[in-house]
N, CA, C and O atoms as CSV, one atom per row, in Angstrom:
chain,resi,resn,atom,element,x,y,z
A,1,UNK,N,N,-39.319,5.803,22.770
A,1,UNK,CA,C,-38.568,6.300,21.633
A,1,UNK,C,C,-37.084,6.411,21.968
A,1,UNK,O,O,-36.282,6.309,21.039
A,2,UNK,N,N,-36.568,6.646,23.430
A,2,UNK,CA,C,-35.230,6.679,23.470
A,2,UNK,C,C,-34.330,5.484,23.543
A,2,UNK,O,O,-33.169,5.269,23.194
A,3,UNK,N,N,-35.219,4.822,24.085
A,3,UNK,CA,C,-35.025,3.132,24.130
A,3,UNK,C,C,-34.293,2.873,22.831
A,3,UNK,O,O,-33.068,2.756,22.865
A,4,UNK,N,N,-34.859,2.789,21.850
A,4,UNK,CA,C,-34.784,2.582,20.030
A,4,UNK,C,C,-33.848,3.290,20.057
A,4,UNK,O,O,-32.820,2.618,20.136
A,5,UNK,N,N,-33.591,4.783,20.022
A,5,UNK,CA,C,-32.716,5.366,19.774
A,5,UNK,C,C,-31.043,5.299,20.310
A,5,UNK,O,O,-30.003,5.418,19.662
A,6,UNK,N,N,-31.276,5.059,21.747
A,6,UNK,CA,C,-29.954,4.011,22.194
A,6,UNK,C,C,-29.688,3.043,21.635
A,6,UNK,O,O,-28.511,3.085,21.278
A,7,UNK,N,N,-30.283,1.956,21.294
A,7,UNK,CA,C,-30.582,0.437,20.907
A,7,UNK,C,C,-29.498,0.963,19.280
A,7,UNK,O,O,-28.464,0.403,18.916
A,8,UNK,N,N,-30.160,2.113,18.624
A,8,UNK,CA,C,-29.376,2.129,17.414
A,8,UNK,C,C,-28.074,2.996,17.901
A,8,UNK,O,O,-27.014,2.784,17.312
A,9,UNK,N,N,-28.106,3.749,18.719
A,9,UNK,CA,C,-26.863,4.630,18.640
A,9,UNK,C,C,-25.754,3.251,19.018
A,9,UNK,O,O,-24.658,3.178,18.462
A,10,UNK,N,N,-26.249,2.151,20.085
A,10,UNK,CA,C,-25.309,1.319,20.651
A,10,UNK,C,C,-25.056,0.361,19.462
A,10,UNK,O,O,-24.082,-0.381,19.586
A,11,UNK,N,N,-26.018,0.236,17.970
A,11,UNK,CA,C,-25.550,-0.584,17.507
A,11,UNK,C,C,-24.365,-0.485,16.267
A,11,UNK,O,O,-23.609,-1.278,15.706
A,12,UNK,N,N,-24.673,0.979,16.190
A,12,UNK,CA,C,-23.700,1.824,15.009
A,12,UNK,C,C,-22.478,2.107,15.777
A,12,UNK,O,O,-21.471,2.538,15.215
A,13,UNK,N,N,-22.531,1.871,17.094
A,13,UNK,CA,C,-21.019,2.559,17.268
A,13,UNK,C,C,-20.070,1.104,17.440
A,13,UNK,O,O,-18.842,1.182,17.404
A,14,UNK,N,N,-20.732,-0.141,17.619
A,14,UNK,CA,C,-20.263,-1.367,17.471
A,14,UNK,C,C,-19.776,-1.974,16.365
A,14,UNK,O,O,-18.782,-2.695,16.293
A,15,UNK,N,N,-20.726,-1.560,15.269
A,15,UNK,CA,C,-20.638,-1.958,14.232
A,15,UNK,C,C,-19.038,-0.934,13.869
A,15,UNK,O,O,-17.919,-1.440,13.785
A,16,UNK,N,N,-19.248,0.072,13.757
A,16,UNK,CA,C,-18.003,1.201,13.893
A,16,UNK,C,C,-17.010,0.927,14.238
A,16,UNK,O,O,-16.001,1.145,13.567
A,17,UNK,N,N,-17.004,0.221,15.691
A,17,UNK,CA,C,-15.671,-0.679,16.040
A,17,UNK,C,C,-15.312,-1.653,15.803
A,17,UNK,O,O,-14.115,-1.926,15.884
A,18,UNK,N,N,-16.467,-2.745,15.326
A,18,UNK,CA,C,-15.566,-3.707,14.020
A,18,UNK,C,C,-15.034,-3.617,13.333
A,18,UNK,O,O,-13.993,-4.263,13.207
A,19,UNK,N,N,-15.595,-2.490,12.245
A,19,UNK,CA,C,-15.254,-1.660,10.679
A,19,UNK,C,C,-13.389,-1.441,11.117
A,19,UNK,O,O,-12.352,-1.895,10.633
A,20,UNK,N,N,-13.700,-0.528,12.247
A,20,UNK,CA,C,-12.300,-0.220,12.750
A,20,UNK,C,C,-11.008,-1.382,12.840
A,20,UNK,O,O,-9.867,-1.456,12.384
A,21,UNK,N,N,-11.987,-2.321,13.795
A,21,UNK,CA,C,-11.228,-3.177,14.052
A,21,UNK,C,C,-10.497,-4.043,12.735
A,21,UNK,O,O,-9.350,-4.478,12.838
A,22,UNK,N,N,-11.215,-4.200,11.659
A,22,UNK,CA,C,-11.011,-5.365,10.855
A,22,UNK,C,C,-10.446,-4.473,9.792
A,22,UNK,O,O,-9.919,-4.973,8.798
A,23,UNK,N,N,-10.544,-2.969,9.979
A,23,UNK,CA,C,-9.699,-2.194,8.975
A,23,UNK,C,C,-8.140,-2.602,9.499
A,23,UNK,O,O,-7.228,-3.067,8.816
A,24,UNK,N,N,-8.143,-2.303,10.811
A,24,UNK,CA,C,-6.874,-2.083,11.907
A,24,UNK,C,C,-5.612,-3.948,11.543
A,24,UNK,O,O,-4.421,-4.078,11.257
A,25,UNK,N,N,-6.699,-4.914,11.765
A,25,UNK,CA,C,-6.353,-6.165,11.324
A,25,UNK,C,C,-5.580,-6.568,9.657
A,25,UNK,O,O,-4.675,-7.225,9.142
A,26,UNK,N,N,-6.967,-5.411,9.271
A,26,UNK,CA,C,-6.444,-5.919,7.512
A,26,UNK,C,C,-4.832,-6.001,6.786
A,26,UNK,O,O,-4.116,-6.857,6.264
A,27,UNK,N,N,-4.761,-4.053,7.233
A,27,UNK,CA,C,-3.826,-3.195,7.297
A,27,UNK,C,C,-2.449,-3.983,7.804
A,27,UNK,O,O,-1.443,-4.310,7.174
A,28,UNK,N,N,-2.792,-4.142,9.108
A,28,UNK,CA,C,-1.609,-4.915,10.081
A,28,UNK,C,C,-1.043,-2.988,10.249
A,28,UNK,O,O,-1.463,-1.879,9.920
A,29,UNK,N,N,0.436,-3.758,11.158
A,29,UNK,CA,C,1.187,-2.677,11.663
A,29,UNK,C,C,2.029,-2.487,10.246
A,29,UNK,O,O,2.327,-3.271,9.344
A,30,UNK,N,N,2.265,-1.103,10.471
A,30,UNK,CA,C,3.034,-0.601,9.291
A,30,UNK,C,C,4.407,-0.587,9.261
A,30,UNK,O,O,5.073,-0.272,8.275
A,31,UNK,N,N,4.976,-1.031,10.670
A,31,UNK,CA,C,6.260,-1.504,11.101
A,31,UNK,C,C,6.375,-2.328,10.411
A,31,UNK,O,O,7.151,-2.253,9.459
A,32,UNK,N,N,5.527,-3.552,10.699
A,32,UNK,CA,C,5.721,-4.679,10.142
A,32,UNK,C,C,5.624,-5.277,8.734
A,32,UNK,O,O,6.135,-6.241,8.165
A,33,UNK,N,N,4.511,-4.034,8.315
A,33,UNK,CA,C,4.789,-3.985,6.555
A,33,UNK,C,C,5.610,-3.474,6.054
A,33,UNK,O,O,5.903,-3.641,4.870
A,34,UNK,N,N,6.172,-2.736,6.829
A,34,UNK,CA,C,7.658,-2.290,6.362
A,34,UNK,C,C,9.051,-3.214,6.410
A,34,UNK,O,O,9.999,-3.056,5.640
A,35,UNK,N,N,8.997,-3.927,7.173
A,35,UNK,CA,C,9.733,-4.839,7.355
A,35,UNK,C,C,9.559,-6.234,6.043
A,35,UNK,O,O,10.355,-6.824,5.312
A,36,UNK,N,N,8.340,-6.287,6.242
A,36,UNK,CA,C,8.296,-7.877,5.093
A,36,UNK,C,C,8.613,-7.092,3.798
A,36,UNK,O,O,9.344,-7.783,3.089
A,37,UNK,N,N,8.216,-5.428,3.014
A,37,UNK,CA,C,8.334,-5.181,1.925
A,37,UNK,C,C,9.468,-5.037,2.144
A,37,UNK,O,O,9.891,-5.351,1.032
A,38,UNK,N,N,10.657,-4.716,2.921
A,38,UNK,CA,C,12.158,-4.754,2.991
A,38,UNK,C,C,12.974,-6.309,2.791
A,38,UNK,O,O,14.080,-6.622,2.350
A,39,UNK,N,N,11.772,-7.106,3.379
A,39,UNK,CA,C,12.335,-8.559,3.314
A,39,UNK,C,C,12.086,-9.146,1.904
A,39,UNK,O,O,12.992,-9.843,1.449
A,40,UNK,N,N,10.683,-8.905,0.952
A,40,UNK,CA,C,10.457,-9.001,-0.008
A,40,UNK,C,C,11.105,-8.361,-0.984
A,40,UNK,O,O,10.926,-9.127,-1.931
A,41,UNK,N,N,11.463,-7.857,-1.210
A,41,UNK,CA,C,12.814,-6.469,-1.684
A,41,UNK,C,C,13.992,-7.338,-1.723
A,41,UNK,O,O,14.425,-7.676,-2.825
A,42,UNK,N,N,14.502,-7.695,-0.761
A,42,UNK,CA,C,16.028,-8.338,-0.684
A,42,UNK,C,C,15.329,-9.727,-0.894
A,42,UNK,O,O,16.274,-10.515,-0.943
A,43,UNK,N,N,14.549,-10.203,-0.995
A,43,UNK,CA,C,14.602,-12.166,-1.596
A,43,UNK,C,C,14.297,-11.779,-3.174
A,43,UNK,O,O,14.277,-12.885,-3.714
A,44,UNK,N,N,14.076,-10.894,-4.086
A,44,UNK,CA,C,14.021,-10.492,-4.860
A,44,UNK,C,C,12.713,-11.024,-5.583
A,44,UNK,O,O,12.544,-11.188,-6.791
A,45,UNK,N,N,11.890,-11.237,-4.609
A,45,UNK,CA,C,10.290,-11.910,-5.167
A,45,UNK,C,C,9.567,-10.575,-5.294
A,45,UNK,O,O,8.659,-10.868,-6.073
A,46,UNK,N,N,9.426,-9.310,-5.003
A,46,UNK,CA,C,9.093,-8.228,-5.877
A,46,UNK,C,C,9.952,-7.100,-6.311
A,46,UNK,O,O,11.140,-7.015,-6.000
A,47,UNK,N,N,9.438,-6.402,-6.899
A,47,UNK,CA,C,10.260,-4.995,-7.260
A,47,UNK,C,C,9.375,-4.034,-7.442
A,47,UNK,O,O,8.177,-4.236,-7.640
A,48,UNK,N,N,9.992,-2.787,-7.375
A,48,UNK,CA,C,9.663,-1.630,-7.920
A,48,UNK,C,C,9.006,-1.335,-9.177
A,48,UNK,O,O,9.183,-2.335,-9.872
A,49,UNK,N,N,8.361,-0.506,-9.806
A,49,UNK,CA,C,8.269,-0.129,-11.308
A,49,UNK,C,C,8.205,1.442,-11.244
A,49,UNK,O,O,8.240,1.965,-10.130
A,50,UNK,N,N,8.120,2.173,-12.292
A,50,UNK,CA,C,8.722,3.225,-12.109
A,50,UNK,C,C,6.822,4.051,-12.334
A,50,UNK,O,O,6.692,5.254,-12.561
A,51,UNK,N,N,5.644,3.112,-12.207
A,51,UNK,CA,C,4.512,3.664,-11.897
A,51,UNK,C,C,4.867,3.897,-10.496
A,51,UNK,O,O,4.688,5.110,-10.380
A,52,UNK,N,N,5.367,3.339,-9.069
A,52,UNK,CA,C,5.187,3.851,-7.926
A,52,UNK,C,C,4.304,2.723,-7.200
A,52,UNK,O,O,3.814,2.823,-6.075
A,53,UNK,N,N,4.198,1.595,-8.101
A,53,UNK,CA,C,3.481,0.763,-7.099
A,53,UNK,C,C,4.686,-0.679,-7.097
A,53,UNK,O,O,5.795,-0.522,-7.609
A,54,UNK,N,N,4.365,-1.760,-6.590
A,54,UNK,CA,C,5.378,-2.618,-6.399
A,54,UNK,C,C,5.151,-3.874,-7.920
A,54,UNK,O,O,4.369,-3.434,-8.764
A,55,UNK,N,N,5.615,-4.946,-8.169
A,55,UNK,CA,C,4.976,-5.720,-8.875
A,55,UNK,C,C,5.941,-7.001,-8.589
A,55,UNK,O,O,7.167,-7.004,-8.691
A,56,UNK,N,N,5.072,-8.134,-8.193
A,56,UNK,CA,C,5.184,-9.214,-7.944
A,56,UNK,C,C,6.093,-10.173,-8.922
A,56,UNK,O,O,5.570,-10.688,-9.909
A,57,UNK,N,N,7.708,-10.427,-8.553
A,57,UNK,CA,C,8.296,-11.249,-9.713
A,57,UNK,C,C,8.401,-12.680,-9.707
A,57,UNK,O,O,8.840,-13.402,-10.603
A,58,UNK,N,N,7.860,-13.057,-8.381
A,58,UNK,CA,C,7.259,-14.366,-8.301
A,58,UNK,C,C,5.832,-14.447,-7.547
A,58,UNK,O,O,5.466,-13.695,-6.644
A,59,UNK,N,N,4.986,-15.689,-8.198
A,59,UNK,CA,C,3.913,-15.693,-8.236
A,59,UNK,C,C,3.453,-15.618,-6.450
A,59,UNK,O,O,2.474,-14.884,-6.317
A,60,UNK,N,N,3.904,-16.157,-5.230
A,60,UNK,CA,C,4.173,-16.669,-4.309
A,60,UNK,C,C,3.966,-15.326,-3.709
A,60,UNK,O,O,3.295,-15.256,-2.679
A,61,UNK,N,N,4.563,-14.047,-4.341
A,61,UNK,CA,C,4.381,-13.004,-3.387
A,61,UNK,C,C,3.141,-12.001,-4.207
A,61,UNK,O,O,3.340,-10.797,-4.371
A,62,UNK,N,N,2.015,-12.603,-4.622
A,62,UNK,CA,C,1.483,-11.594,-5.722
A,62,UNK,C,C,-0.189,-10.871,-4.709
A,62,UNK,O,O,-1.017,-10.022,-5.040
A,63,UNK,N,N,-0.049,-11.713,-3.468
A,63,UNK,CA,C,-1.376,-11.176,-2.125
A,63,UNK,C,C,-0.228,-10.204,-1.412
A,63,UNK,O,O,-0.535,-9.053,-1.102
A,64,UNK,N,N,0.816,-10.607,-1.220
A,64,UNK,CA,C,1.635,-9.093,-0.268
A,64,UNK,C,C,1.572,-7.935,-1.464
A,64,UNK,O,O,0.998,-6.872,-1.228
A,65,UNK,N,N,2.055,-8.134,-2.476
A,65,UNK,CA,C,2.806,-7.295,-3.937
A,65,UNK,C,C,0.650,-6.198,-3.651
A,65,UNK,O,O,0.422,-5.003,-3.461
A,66,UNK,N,N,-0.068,-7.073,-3.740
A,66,UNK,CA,C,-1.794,-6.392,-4.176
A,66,UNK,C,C,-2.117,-5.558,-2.707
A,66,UNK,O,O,-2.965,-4.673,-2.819
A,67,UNK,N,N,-1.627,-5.721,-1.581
A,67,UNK,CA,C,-1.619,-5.356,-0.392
A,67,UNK,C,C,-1.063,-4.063,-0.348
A,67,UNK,O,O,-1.821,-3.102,-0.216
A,68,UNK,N,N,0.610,-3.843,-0.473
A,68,UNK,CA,C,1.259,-2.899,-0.586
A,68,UNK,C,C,1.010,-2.065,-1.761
A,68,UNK,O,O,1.344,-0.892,-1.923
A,69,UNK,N,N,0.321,-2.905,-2.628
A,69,UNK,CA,C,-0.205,-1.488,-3.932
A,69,UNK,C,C,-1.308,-1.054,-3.595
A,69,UNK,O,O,-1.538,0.050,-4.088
A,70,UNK,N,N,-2.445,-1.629,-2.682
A,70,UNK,CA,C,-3.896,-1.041,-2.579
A,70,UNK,C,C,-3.197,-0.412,-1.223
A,70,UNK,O,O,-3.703,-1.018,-0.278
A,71,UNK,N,N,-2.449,0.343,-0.845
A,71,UNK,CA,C,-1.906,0.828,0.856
A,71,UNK,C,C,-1.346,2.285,0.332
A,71,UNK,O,O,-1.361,3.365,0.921
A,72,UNK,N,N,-0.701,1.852,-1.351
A,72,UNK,CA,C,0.293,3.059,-1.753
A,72,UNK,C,C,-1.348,3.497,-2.461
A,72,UNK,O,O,-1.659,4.558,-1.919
A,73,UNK,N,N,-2.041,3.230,-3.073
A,73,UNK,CA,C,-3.193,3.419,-4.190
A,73,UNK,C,C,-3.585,4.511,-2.975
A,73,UNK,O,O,-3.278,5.657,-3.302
A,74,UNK,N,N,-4.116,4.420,-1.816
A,74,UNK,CA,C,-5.121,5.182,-0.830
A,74,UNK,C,C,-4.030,6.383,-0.892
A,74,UNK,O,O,-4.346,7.457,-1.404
A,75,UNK,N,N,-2.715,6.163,-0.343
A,75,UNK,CA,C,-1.781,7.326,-0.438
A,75,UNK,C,C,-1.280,8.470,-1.968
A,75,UNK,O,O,-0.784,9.576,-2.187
A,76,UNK,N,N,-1.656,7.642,-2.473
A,76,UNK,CA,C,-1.096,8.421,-3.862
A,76,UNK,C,C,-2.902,9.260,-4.395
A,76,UNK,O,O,-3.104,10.298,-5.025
A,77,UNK,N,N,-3.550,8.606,-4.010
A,77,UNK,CA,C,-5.308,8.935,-4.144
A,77,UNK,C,C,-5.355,10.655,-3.356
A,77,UNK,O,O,-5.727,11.655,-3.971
A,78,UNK,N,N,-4.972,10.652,-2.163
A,78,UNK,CA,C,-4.814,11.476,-1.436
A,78,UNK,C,C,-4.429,12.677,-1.866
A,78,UNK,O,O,-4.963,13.766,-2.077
A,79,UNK,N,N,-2.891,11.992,-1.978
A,79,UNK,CA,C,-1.859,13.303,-2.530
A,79,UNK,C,C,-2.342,13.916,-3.734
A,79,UNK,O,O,-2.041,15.080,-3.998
A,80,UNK,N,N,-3.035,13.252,-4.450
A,80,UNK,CA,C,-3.315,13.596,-5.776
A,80,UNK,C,C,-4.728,14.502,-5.776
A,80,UNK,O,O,-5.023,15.444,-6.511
A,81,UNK,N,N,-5.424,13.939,-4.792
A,81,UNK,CA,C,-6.536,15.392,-4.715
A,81,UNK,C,C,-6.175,16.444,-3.930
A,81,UNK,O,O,-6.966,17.387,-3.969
A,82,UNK,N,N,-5.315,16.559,-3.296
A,82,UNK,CA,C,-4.954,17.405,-2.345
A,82,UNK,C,C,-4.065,18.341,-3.240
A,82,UNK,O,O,-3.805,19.520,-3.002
A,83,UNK,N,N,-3.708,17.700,-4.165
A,83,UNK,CA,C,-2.369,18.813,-5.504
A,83,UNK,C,C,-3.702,19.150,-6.895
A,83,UNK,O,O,-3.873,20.040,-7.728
A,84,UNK,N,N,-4.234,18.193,-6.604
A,84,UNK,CA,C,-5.252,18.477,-8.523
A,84,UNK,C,C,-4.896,17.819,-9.615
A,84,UNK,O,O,-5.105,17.988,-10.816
A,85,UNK,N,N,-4.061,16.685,-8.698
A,85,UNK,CA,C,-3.217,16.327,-10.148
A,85,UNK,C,C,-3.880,14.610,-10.246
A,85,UNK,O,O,-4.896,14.311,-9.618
A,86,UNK,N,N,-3.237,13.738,-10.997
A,86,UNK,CA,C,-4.354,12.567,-11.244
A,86,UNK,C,C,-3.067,11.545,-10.185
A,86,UNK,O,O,-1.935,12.010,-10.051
A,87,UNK,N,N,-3.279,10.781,-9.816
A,87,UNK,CA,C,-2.738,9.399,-8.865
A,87,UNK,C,C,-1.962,8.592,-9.547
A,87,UNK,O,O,-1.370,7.686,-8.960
A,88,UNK,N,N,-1.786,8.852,-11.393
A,88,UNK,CA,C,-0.602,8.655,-11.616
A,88,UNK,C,C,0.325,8.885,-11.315
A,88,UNK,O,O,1.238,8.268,-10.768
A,89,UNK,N,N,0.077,10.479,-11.887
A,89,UNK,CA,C,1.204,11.306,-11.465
A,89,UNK,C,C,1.785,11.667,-10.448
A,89,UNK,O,O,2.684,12.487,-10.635
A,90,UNK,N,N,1.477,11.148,-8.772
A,90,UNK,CA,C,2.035,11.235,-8.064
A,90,UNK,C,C,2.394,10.218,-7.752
A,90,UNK,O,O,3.094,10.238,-6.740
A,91,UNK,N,N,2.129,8.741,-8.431
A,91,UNK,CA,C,2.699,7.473,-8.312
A,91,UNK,C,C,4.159,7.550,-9.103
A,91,UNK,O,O,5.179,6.968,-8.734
A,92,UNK,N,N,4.030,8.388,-10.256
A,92,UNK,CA,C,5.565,8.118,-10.817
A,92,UNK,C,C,6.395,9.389,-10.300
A,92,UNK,O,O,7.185,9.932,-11.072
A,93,UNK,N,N,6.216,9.857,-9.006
A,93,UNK,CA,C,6.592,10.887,-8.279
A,93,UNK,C,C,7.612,10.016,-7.190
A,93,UNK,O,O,8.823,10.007,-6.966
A,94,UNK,N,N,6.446,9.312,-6.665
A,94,UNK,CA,C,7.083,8.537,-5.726
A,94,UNK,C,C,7.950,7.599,-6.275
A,94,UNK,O,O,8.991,7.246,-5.722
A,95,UNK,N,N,7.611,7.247,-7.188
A,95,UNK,CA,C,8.689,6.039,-8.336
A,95,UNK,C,C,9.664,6.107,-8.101
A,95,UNK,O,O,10.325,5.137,-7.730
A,96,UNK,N,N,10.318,7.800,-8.289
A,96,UNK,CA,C,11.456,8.067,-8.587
A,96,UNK,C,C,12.080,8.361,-6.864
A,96,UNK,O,O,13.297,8.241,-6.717
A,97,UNK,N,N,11.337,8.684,-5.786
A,97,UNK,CA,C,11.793,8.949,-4.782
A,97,UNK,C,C,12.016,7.095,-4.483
A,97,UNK,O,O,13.040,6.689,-3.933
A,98,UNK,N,N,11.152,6.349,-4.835
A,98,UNK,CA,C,11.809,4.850,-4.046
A,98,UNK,C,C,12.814,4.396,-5.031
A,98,UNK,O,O,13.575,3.539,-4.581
A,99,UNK,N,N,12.990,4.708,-6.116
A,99,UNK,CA,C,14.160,4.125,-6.487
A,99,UNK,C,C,15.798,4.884,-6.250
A,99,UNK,O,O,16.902,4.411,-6.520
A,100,UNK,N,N,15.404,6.342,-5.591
A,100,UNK,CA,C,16.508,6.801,-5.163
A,100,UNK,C,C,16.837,6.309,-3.720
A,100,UNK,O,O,17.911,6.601,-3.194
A,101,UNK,N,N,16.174,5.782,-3.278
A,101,UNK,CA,C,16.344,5.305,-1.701
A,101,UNK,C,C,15.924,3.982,-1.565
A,101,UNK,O,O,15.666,3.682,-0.399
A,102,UNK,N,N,15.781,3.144,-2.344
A,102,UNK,CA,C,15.639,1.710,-2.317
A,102,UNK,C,C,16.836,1.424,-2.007
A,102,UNK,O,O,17.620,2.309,-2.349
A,103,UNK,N,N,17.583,0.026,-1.192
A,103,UNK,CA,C,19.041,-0.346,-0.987
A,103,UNK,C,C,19.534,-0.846,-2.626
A,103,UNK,O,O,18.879,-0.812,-3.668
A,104,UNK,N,N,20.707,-1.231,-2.421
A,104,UNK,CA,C,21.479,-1.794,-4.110
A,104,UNK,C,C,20.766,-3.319,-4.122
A,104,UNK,O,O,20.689,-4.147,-3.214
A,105,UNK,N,N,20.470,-3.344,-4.959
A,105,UNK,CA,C,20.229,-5.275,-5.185
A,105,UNK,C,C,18.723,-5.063,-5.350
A,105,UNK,O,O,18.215,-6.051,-5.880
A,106,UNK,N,N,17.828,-4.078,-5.065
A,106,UNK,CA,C,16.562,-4.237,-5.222
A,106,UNK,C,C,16.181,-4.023,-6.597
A,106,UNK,O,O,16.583,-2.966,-7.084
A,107,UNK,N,N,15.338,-4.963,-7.505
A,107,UNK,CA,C,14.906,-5.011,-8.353
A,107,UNK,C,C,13.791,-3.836,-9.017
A,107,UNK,O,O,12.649,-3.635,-8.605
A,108,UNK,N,N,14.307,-3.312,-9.872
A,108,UNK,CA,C,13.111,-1.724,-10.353
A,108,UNK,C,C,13.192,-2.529,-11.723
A,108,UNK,O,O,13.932,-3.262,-12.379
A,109,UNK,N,N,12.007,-1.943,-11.724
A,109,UNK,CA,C,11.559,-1.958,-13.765
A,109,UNK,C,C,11.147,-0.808,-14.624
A,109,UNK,O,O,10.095,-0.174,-14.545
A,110,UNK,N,N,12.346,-0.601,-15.629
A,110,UNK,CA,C,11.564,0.515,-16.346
A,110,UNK,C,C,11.820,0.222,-17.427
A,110,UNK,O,O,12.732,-0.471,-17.878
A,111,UNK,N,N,10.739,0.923,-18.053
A,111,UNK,CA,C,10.158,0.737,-19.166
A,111,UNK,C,C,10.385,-0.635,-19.483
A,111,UNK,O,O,11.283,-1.014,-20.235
A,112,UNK,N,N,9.502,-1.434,-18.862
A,112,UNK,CA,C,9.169,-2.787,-19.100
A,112,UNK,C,C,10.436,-3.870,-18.765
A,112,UNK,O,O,10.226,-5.058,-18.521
A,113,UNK,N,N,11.718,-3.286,-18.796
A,113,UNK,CA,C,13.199,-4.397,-18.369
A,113,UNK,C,C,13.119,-4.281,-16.886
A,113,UNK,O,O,12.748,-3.289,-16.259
A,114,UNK,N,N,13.504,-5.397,-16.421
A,114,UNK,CA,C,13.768,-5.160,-14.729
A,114,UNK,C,C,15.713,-4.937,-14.740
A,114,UNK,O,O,16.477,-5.025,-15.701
A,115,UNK,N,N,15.984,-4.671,-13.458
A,115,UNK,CA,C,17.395,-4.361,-13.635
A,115,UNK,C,C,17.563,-4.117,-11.971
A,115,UNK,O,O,16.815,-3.362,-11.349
A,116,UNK,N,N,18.480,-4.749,-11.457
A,116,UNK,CA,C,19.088,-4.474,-10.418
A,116,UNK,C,C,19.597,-3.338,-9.980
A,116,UNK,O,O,20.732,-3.152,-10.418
A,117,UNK,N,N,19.012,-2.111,-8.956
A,117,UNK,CA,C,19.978,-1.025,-8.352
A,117,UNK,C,C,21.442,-1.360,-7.964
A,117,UNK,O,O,22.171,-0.486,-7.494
């Protein structure tokens, strides 16, 4: 019986470190997603919207643009049960904090016009 019971403890904690691993892969470094959404930002292939997530203004960047919104989605998910409030509302929280600290030239959209900071 302990046999089996190793056999599974060794196979869940493997499996565990794939999960990990291929979370760890998916993700990438956050340096480095910080860097391409800074680089994507200044080639002006996405922007801001004043929901708090990013949106893709050419088609070319619309797998980074779904990346960086399912990264902010887990973060704004968070904040939002942790306050009581719904993941909108702390998406157009943050809205307003990235468009006060976005550089000049980065593209935001509100209420449906895009417009250069």
């Amino acid at each position: 019986m302990s046999k089996i019971m190793n056999s599974i403890d060794a196979t869940t904690s493997m499996q565990k470190f794939i999960t990990i691993s291929l979370l760890i892969f998916t993700l990438g470094n956050p340096y480095a997603w910080a860097a391409s959404l800074e680089e994507l930002r200044a080639s002006g292939t996405i922007g801001e919207s004043a929901t708090g997530y990013v949106i893709a203004r050419d088609s070319s960047a619309q797998a980074q643009a779904d990346s960086i919104n399912t990264q902010r989605r887990v973060i704004y998910q968070q904040k939002a049960a942790a306050q009581g409030i719904s993941a909108d509302q702390v998406g157009k929280v943050y809205a307003q904090e990235i468009f006060n600290t976005v550089p000049a030239g980065t593209w935001i959209q509100i209420n449906g016009q895009w417009t250069k900071k």
